[in-house]
C-alpha positions in Angstrom: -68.8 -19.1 -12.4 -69.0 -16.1 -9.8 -66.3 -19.1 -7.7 -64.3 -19.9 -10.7 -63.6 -15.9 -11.0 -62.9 -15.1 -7.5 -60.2 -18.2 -7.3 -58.7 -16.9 -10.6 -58.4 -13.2 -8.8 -56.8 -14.8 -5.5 -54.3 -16.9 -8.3 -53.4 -13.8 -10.2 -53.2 -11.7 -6.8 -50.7 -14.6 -5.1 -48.9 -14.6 -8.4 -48.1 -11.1 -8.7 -47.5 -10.6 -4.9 -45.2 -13.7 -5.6 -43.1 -12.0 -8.7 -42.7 -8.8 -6.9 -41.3 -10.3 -4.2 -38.9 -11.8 -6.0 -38.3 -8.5 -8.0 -37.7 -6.9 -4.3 -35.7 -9.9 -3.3 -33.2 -9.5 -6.2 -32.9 -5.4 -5.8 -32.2 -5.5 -2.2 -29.4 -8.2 -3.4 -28.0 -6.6 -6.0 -27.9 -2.9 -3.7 -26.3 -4.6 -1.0 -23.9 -6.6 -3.6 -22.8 -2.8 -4.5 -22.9 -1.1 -1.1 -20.4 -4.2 -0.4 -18.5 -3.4 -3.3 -18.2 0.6 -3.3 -17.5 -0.1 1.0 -14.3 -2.0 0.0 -13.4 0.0 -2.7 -13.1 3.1 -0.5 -11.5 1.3 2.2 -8.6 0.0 -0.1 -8.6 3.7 -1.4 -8.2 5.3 2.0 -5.6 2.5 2.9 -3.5 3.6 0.3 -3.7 7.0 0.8 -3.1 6.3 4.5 0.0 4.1 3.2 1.5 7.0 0.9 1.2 9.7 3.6 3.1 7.3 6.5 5.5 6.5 3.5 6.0 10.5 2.5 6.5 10.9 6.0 8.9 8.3 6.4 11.2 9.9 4.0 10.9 13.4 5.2 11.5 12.1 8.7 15.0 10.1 6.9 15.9 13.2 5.1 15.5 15.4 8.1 18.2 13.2 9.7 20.5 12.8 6.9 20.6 16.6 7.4 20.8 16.7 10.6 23.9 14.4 10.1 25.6 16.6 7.4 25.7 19.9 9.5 26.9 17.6 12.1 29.2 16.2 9.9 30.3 19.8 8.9 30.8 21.4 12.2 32.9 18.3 13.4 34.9 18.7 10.5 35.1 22.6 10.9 36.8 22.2 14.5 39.4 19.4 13.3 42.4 20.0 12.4 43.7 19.6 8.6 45.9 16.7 9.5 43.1 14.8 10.9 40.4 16.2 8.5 42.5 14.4 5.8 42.4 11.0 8.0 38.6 11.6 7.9 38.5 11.6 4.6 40.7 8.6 4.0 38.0 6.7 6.8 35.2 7.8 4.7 36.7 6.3 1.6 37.4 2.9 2.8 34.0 2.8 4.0 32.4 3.7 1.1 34.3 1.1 -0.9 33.7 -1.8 1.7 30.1 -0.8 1.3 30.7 -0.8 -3.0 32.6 -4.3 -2.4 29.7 -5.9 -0.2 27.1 -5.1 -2.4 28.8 -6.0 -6.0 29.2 -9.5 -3.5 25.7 -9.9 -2.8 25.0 -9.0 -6.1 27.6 -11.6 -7.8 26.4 -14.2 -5.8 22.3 -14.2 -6.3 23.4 -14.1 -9.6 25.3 -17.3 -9.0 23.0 -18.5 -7.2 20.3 -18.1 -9.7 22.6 -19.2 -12.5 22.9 -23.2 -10.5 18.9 -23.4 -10.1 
């Protein structure tokens, strides 16, 4: 009987020692399942703040130069004559509507283009 008991008490020890393993086994799988998850999670947060900072500095760097451009602009204009000022001006208009034209063209024909498909 004494042999019966201790086997039982080695069954129920192996047992437990078994189901905690498995316990531990399935925590440490479901931490690192999160570490994983909060990891990548930060990293596509920091890439897109990284993303909107080199974007906002794209823009200022543009806008810098458009303004750069316009003083340019002005003070070229500022030393020209009227006559040619007015010639300029009549440059600046024709380019503006080839640039209106193009466009409306592109436009026209992906809609075209679209309307055939």
């Amino acid at each position: 009987d004494a042999a019966a008991t201790r086997i039982q008490a080695r069954y129920r020890g192996h047992h437990l020692r078994q189901a905690q393993e498995r316990e531990y086994n399935a925590a440490s799988k479901l931490q690192a399942r999160y570490r994983g998850f909060a990891s990548r999670k930060a990293s596509k947060e920091a890439r897109r703040r990284r993303d909107e900072q080199l974007s906002y500095e794209k823009a200022s760097r543009e806008r810098e130069y458009r303004m750069k451009q316009r003083e340019e602009q002005k003070a070229m204009l500022l030393d020209l004559p009227a006559g040619e000022v007015e010639d300029w001006q009549a440059r600046q208009e024709q380019v503006a509507a080839t640039t209106v034209q193009a466009g409306w063209k592109r436009h026209k024909a992906r809609k075209d283009f679209g309307a055939e498909r």
